[in-house]
N, C-alpha and C positions, 0 to 999 in steps of 0.2 A: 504493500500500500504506500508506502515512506516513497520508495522506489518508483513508481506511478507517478507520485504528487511533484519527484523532482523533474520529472522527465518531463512533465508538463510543464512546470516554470520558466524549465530550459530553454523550451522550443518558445513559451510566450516570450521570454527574454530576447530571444533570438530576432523573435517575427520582430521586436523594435527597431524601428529607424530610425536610428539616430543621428543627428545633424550633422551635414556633409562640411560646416565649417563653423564648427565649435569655438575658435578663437576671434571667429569675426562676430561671432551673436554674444556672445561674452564682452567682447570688448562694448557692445553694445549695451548690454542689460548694464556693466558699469561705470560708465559714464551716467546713462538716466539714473540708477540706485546716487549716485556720488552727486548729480544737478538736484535731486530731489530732497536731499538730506543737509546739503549746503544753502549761503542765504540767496543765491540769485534765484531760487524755484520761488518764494517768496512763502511757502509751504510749512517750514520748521518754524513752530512762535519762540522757539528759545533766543532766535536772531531778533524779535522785538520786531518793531512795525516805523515807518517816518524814515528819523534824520536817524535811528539805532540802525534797523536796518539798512541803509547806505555806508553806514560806518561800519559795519559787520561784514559786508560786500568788498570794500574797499581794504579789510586789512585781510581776508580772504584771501583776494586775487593778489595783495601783495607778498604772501606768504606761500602761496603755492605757483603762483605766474612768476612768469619769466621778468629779471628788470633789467635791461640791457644795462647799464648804468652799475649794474652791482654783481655780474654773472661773470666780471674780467677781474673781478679780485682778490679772486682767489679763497674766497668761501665756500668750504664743503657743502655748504647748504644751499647757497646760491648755484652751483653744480648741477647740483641734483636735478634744479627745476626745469630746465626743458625738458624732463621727464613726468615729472608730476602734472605741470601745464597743458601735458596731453588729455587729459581727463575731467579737467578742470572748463565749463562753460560759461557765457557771459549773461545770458537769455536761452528763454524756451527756442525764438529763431534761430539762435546761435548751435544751441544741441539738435534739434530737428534737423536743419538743414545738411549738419553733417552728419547725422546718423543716417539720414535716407544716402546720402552718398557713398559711406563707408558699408551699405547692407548692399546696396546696389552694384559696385565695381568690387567689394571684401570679397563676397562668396565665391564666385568664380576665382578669383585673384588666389584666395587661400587654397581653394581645391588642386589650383596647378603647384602652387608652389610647396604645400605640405604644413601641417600645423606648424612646428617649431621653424621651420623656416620662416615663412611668415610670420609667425609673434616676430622673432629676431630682424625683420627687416621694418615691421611696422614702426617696431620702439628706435630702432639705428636710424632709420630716415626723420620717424618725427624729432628726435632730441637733435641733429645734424640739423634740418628746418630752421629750430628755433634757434639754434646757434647761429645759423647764418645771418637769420632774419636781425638777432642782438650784434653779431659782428658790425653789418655796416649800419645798425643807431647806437654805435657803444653810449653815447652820452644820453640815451633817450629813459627815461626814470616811469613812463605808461606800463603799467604791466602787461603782456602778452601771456593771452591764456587759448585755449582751443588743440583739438585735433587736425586742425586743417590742414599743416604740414606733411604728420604721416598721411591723413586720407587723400593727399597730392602726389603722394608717392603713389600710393597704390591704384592710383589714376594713371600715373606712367606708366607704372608694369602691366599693366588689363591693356593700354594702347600697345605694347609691344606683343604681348601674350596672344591678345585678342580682336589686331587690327579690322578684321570684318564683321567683328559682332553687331548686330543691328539694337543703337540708343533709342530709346522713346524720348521726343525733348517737345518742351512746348516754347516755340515761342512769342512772345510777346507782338512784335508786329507784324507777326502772322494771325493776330487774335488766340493766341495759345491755343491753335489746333495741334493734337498731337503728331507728332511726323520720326519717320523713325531713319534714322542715317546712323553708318557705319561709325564705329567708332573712331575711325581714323579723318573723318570728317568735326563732328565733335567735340573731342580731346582738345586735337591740335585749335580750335577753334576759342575752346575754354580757358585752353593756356595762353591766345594771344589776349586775352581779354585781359586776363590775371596782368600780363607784362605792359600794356595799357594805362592798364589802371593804377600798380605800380609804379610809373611816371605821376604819375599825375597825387601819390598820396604824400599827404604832408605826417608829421608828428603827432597828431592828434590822435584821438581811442578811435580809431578805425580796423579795418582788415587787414591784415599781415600780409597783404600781397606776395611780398616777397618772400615771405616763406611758403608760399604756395609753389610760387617758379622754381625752389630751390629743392622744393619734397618732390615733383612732378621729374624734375631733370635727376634726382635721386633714383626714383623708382625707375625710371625709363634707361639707363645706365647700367641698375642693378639687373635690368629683366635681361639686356640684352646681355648682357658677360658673362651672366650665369646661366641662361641658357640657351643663347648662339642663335644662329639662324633657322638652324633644322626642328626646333620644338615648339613650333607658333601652334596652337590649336586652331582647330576648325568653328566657323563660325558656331554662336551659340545666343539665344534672344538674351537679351538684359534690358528691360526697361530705366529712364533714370528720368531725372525731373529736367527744368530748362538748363539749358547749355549755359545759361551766362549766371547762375548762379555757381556762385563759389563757396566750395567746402566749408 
């Protein structure tokens, strides 16, 4: 009977399918668990409500965000944060926008490259990103928070990987009819946006631009050295939202 009961769990266990990229829905589920529990969800009353909550906000993002201004002097803690700032979001838009990106271009992305390879390229490209991005503001004292870096990498390597996959994109002065074009149209489309707009940003708490141009030229680098000409996959559908939004 014992015998019976296990041989049935087994094959129930078995029938489970379980998710083809575990470290992309993960990194997912913790970023929303970590915006939800921090004070920009607006969510947690331990952060207090008014001018408490902006000052709760403010010492937040300066404690786990990046400060270009204090990441070159050699403080282990200041170190750390282009890693922690990965996880860390500014607003609901802020986390949604990259979380549809990062589920949209991750899953695929991780299935070719392999769980621990991809964890290892996610966190190397994002913490690389934000170092660039602090590189050339060393004097700039804004915190920089987001995943946008790594989710720009992994926007590179899906364009190397997965040149013909067909994007859902809506655009705007089309009246956001959906329309779907190759990725290799897309991409390269969303990164001239990103290097545009990057001219044009000043100092102020805006977009990291340039640590988008820096994770995208990252991932698009690593995809191609690590796995060459002869391992591009066959096309595959991936829906994603408008092209000129940015991770």
């Amino acid at each position: 009977m014992i015998s019976n009961r296990s041989g049935t769990v087994g094959r129930a266990v078995g029938a489970i399918r379980w998710p083809s990229a575990p470290v992309t829905y993960g990194l997912i589920a913790g970023c929303g668990l970590l915006f939800l529990v921090g004070p920009a969800s607006g969510f947690n009353p331990t952060y207090g409500s008014g001018d408490a909550l902006l000052a709760a906000q403010r010492t937040y993002f300066h404690r786990w965000g990046v400060i270009p201004a204090e990441l070159f002097e050699g403080s282990g803690r200041a170190a750390l944060t282009p890693a922690t700032a990965l996880f860390v979001h500014g607003s609901w838009v802020h986390l949604l926008g990259n979380m549809l990106f990062l589920y949209v271009f991750g899953v695929l992305t991780e299935e070719r490259m392999g769980r621990v390879q991809f964890t290892l390229f996610y966190l190397g490209c994002g913490y690389l990103a934000l170092l660039g991005y602090a590189a050339a503001n060393a004097d700039s004292e804004q915190s920089l928070v987001g995943a946008s870096g790594a989710i720009s990498a992994v926007l590179g390597a899906f364009l190397y990987l997965f040149p013909r996959a067909r994007v859902t994109s809506l655009l705007p002065f089309l009246f956001f009819l959906p329309l779907r074009f190759p990725s290799w149209v897309v991409l390269p489309f969303w990164a001239t946006l990103q290097w545009l707009a990057a001219g044009r940003a000043g100092q102020g708490p805006g977009v990291a631009y340039l640590a988008h141009l820096v994770g995208f030229g990252l991932g698009l680098a690593f995809a191609w050295v690590r796995f060459g000409r002869g391992t591009r996959v066959k096309p595959a559908p991936a829906p994603a939202p408008e092209g000129e939004n940015q991770p």
